[in-house]
VEXDREN-2710 file (C-alpha; in Angstrom, 1 decimal):
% VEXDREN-2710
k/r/px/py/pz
1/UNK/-64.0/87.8/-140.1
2/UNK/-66.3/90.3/-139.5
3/UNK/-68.0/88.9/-135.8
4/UNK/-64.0/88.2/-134.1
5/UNK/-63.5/92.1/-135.3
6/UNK/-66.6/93.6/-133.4
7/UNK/-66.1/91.3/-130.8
8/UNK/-62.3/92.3/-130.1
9/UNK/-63.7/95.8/-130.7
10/UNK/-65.9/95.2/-127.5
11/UNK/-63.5/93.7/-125.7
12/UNK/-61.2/96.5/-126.1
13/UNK/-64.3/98.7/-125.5
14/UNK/-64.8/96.8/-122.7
15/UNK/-61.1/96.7/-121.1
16/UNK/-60.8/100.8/-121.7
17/UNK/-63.9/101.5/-120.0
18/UNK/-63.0/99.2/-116.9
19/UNK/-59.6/101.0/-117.2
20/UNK/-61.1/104.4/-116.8
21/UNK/-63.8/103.6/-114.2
22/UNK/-60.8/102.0/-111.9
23/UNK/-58.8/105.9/-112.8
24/UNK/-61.9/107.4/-111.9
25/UNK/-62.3/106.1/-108.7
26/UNK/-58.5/105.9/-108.1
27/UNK/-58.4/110.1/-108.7
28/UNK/-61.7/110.0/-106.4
29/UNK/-60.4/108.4/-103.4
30/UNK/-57.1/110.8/-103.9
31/UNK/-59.0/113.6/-104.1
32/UNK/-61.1/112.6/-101.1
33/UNK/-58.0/111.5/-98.8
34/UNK/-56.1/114.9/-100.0
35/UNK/-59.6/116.4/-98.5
36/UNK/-59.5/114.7/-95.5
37/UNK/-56.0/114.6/-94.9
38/UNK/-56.2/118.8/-95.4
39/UNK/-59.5/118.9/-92.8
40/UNK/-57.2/116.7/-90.4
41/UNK/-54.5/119.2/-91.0
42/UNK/-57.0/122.4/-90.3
43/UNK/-58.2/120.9/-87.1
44/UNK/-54.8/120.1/-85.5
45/UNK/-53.5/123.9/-86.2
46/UNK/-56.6/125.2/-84.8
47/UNK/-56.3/122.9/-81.7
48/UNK/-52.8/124.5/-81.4
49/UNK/-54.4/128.1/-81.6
50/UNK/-56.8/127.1/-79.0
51/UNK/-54.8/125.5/-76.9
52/UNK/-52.6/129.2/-76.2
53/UNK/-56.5/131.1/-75.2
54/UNK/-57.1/131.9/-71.5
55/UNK/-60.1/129.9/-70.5
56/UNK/-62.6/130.3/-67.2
57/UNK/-64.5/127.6/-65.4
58/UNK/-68.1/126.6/-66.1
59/UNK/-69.2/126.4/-62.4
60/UNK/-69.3/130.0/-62.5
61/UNK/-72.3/130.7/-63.9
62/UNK/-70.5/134.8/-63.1
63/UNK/-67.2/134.7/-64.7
64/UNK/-68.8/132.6/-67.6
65/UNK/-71.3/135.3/-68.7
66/UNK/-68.6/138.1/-67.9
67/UNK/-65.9/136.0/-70.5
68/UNK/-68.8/135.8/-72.8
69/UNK/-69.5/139.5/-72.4
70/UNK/-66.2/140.3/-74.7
71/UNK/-66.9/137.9/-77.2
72/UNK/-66.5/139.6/-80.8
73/UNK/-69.6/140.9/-82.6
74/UNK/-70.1/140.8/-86.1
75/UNK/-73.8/143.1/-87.4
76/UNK/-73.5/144.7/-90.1
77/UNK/-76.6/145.7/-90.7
78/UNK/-77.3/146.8/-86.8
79/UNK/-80.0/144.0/-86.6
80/UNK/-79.3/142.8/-82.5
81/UNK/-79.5/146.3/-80.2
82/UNK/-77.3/146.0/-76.8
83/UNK/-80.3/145.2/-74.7
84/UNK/-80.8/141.8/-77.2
85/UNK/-77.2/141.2/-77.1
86/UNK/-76.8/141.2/-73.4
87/UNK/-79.8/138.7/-73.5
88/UNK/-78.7/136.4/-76.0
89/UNK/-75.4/136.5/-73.8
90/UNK/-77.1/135.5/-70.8
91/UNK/-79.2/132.8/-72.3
92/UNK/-76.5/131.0/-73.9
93/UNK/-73.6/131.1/-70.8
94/UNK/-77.0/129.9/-68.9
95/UNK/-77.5/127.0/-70.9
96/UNK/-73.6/126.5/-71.1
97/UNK/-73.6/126.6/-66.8
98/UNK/-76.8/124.5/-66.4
99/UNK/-76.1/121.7/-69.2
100/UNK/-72.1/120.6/-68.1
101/UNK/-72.5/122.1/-64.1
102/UNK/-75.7/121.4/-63.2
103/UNK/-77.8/118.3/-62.7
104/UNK/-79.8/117.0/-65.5
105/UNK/-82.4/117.8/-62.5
106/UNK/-81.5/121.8/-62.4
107/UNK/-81.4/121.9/-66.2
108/UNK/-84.9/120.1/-67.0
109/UNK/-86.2/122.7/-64.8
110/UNK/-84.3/125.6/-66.2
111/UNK/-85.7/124.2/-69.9
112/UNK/-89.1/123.9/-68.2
113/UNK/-88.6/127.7/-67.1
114/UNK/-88.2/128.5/-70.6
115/UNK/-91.6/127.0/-71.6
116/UNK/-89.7/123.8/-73.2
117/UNK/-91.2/120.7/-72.8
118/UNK/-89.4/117.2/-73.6
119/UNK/-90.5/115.3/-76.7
120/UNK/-92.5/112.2/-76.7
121/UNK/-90.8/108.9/-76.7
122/UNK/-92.0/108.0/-79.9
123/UNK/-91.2/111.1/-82.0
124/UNK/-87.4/110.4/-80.1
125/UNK/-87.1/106.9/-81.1
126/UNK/-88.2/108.0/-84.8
127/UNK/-86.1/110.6/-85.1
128/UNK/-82.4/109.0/-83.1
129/UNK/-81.1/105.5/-82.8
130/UNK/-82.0/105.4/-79.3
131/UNK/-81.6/101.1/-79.1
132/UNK/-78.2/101.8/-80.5
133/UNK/-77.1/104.0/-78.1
134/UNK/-78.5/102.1/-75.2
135/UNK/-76.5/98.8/-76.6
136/UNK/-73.2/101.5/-77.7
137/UNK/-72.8/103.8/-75.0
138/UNK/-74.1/101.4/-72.1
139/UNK/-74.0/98.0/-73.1
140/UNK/-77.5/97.2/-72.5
141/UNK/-81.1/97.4/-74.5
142/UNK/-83.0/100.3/-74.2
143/UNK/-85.6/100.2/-71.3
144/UNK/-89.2/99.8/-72.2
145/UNK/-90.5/100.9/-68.8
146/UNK/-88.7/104.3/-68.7
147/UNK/-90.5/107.7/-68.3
148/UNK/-89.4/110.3/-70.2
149/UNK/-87.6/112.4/-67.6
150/UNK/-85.7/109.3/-66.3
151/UNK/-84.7/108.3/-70.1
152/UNK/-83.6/111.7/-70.9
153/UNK/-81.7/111.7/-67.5
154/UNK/-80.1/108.4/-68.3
155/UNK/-79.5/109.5/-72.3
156/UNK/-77.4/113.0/-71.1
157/UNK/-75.5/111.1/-68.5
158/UNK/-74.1/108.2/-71.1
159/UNK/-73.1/111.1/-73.8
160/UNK/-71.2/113.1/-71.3
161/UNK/-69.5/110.4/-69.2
162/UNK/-68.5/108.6/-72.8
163/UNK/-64.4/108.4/-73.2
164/UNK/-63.1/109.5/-70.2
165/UNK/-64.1/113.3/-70.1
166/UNK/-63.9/114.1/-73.7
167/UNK/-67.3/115.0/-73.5
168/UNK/-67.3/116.9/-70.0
169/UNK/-66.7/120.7/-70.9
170/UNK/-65.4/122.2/-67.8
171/UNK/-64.3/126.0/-68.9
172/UNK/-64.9/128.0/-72.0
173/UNK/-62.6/130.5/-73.9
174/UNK/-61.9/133.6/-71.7
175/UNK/-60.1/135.1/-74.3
176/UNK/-62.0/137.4/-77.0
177/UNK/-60.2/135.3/-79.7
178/UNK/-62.5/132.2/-78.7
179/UNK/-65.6/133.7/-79.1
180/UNK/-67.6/135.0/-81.8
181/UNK/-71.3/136.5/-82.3
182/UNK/-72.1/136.8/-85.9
183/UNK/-75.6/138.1/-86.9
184/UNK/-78.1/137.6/-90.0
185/UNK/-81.4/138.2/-90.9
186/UNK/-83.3/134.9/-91.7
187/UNK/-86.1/135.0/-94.5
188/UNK/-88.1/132.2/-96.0
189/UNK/-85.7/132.4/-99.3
190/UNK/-82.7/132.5/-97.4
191/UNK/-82.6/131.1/-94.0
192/UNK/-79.2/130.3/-94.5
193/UNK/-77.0/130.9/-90.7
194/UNK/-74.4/133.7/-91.2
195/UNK/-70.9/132.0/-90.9
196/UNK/-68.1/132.6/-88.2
197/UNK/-66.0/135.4/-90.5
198/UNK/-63.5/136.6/-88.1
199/UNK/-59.8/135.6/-90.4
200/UNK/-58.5/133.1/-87.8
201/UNK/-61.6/131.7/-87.1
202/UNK/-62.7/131.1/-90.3
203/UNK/-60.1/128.3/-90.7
204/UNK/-60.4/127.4/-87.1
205/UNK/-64.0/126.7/-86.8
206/UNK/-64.7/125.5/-90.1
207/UNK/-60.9/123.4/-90.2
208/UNK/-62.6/120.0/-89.6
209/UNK/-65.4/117.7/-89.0
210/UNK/-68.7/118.7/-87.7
211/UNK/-71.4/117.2/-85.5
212/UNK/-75.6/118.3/-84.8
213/UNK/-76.4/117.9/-81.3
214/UNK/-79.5/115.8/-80.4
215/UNK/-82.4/118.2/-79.9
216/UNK/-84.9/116.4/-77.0
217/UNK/-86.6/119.4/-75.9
218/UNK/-89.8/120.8/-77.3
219/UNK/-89.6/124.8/-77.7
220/UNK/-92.4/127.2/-77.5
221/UNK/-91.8/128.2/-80.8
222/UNK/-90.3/126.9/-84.4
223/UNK/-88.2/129.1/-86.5
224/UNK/-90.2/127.6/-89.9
225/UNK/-93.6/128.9/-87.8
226/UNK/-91.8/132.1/-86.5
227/UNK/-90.7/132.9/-90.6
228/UNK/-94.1/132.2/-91.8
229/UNK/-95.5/134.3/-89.5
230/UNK/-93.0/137.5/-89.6
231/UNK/-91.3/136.6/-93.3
232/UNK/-88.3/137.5/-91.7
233/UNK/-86.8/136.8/-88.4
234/UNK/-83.2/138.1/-86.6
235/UNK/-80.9/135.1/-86.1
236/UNK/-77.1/134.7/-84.6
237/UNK/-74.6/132.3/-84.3
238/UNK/-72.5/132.1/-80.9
239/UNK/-69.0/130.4/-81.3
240/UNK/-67.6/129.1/-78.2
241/UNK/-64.3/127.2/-77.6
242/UNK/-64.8/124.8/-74.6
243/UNK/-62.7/123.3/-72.6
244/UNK/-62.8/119.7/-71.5
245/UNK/-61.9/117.5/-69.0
246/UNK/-59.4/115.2/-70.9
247/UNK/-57.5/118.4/-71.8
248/UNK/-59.0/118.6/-75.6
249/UNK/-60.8/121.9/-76.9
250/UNK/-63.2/122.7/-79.7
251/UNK/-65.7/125.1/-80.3
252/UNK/-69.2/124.8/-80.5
253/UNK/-71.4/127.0/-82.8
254/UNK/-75.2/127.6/-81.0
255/UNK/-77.6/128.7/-84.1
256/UNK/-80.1/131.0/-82.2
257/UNK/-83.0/133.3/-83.8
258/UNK/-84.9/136.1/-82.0
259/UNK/-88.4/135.2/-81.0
260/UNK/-90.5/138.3/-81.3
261/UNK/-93.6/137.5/-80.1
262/UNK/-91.8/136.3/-76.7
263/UNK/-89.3/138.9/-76.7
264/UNK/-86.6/136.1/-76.3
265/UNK/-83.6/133.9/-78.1
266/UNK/-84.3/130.7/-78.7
267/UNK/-81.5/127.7/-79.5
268/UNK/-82.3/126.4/-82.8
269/UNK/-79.7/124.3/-83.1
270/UNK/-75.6/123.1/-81.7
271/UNK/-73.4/122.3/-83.8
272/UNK/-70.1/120.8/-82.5
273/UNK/-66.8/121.8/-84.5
274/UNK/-63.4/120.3/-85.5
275/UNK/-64.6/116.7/-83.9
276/UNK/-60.8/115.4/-84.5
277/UNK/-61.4/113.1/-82.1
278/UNK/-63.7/109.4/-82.7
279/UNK/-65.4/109.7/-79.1
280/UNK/-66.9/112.6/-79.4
281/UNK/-70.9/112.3/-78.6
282/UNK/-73.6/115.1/-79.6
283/UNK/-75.3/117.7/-76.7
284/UNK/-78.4/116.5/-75.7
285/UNK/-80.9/119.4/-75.0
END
């Protein structure tokens, strides 16, 4: 009597713990959906907000740096003086004008300018599915007899000519409401980036999903090397709303940090926001 009693015991033990795993997983995938389905929701309202800014074009390398003149500026602490801000300006509506209106040509020389060399093939191929992109984006293997200009060349030209202009930014915002400067002082403990913390910004650049860019250029300096050296280093994050060539908008966030030594910003890292859309393919630079 006693073995059918433990055994219905653990069948019953049995059936309530299936039971609760399949109502843990069932409040999981709610709670994930109601997630998604809320980012979803951000994204479209922020597309709406920017579709009503005024935008400029991004073949003039002029009116670009003037719109990005007026972005908002968020420094608290007074950490970036004018003469730093007009240069961080200037760097980043550069890199803006020679990435999407130059040739990959004018803009490995403007990198080169910088003292940026490209990265080895092998430390590439380690650190992005290169084959996979080759056989995704271009329908062929990867090349084993490329050099590494001609590669890079061939890799920026697949990710911005990818679905139909999606990936082609051809003006930025124009509009103060598009752009946003905020500033934060780095340290080995905290070397968290300060957030966009303007009200309608923070749901509109943090409303959906995100995407790093593909870093393929070597800079002078690292931001770990610049923190061990100086234990505490001025960074900034620009936030841009680009326009594209299919008509879409979404801002980009470039994560920049003062180097002292060089007297210079440096691009840390992109970061492309509220990527709504499934063809959307990271910056190479």
């Amino acid at each position: 009597m006693w073995f059918p009693r433990a055994r219905t015991t653990i069948i019953l033990g049995s059936a309530a713990a299936i039971v609760a795993s399949l109502a843990t997983i069932l409040i999981q995938q709610e709670f994930f959906a109601s997630r998604e389905s809320s980012s979803v929701a951000r994204t479209k309202r922020a597309a709406a907000d920017f579709a009503r800014l005024e935008m400029t074009p991004l073949d003039d390398f002029g009116r670009a740096r003037a719109a990005l003149a007026q972005a908002q500026w968020h420094d608290p602490d007074g950490l970036v003086p004018i003469p730093d801000r007009e240069q961080l300006i200037d760097h980043v509506a550069q890199f803006l004008h020679m990435y999407y209106a130059g040739t990959t040509e004018e803009f490995a020389r403007w990198q080169r300018t910088l003292g940026h060399d490209l990265y080895s093939r092998e430390h590439m191929m380690a650190h992005w599915s290169l084959e996979e992109a080759y056989q995704y984006y271009d329908h062929r293997e990867l090349p084993q007899d490329l050099g590494q200009d001609q590669m890079y060349a061939e890799v920026k030209a697949m990710m911005i000519a990818h679905a139909h202009g999606m990936n082609q930014a051809v003006s930025m915002a124009a509009d103060s409401d598009g752009m946003m400067v905020v500033a934060k002082s780095l340290t080995p403990v905290d070397r968290t980036w300060p957030m966009i913390s303007q009200p309608r910004a923070t749901e509109d650049w943090t409303g959906g999903r995100s995407m790093v860019s593909m870093r393929w250029w070597r800079p002078p300096s690292e931001l770990a090397a610049e923190l061990e050296r100086n234990r505490e280093v001025t960074g900034a994050v620009v936030g841009i709303v680009l326009g594209f060539a299919d008509g879409s908008r979404r801002p980009l966030n470039f994560h920049c940090f003062r180097d002292a030594a060089r007297a210079r910003w440096q691009i840390e890292h992109i970061v492309i926001l509220n990527r709504l859309e499934m063809g959307v393919t990271p910056l190479t630079y």
